[in-house]
C-alpha positions as CSV (number, residue, x, y, z in Angstrom):
1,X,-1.2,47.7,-52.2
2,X,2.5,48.0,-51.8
3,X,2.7,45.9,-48.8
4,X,0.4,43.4,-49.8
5,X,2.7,42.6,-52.9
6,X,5.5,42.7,-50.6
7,X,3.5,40.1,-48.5
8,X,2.9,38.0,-51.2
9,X,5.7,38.2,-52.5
10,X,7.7,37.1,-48.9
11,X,5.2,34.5,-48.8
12,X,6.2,32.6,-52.2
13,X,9.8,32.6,-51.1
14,X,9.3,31.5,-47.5
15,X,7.3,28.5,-49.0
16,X,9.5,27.5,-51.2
17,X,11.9,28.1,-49.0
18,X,9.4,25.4,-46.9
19,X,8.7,22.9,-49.9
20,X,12.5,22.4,-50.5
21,X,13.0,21.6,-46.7
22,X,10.4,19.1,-46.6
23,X,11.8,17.4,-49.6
24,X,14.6,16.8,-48.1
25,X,13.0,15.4,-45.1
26,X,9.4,14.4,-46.1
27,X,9.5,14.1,-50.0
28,X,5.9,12.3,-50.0
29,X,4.5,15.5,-48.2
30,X,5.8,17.6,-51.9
31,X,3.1,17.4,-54.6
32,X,3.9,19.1,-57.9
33,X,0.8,21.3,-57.4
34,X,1.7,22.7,-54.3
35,X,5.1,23.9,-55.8
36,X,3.5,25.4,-58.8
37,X,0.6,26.9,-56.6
38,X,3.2,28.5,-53.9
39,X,5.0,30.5,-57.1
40,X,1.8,31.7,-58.6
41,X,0.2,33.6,-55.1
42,X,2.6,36.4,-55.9
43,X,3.1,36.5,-59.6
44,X,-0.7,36.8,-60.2
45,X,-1.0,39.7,-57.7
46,X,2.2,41.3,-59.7
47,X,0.4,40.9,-62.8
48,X,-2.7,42.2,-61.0
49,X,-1.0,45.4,-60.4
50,X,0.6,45.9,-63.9
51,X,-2.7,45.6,-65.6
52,X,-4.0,47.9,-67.6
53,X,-7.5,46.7,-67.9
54,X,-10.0,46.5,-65.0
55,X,-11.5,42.8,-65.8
56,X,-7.7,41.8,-66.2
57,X,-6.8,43.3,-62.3
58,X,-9.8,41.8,-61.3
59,X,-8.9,38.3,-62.9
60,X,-5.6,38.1,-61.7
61,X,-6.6,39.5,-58.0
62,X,-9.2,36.3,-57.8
63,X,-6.4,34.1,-59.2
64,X,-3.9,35.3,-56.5
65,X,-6.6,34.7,-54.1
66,X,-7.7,31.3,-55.2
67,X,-3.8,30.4,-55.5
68,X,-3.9,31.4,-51.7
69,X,-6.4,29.8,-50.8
70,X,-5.4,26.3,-52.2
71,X,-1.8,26.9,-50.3
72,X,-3.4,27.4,-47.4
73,X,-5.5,24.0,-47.7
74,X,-2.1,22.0,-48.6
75,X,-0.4,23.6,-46.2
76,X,-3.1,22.3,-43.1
77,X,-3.0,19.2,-44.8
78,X,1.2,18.8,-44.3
79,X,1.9,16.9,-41.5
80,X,5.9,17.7,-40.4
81,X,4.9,17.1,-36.5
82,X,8.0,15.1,-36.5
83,X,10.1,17.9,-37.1
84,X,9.5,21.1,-34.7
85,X,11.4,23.3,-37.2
86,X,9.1,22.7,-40.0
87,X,6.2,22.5,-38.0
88,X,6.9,25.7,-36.5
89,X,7.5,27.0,-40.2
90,X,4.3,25.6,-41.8
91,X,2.7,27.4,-38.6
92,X,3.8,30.4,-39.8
93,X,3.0,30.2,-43.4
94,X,-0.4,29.1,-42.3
95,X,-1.1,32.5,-40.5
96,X,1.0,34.9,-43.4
97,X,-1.9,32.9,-46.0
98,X,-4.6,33.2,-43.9
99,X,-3.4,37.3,-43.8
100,X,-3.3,37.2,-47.6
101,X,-6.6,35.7,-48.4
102,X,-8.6,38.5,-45.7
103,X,-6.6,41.5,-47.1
104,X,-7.5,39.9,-50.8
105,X,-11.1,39.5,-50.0
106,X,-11.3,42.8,-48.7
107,X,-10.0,43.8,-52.1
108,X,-12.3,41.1,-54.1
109,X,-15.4,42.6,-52.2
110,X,-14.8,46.1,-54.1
111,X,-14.3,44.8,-57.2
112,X,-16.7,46.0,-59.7
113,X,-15.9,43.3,-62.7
């Protein structure tokens, strides 16, 4: 569990770390979901772990993966081709979510709640 927190947590800051590039370059790509969506893959898995109840880990453990999985859509739906950097970047993000949401389904499938 340790790493996966340490994932998602490495993942929020790398994509905001991404959004606030791509506002500098492409601001029309930045939608106010996306930034609030990037923040809350991580802090629901954090909360996920400091529950005390089992329908509140299991709550926040769909949340995180649903958070993922909606970053992942906006993130295939950026297009930075224009700018290798961020391309390359957005690559990358694409393969840490796509890591995230298997390793949280995996989790999701043993859930008893």
């Amino acid at each position: 569990m340790q790493e996966l927190e340490e994932k998602t947590y490495n993942y929020t800051v790398q994509v905001i770390g991404f959004i606030k590039t791509l506002e500098k370059t492409f601001p029309h790509l930045v939608s106010a979901e996306f930034r609030e969506i990037a923040g809350n893959v991580s802090l629901k898995f954090m909360d996920a772990l400091d529950s005390i109840e089992n329908k509140d880990f299991s709550d926040n453990i769909r949340k995180s993966h649903e958070y993922a999985t909606r970053s992942f859509e906006i993130l295939k739906s950026i297009n930075c081709s224009e700018n290798k950097d961020l391309e390359k970047q957005k690559a990358q993000l694409l393969l840490d979510s796509h890591e995230i949401i298997e390793k949280l389904n995996l989790i999701i499938n043993k859930l008893i709640y």
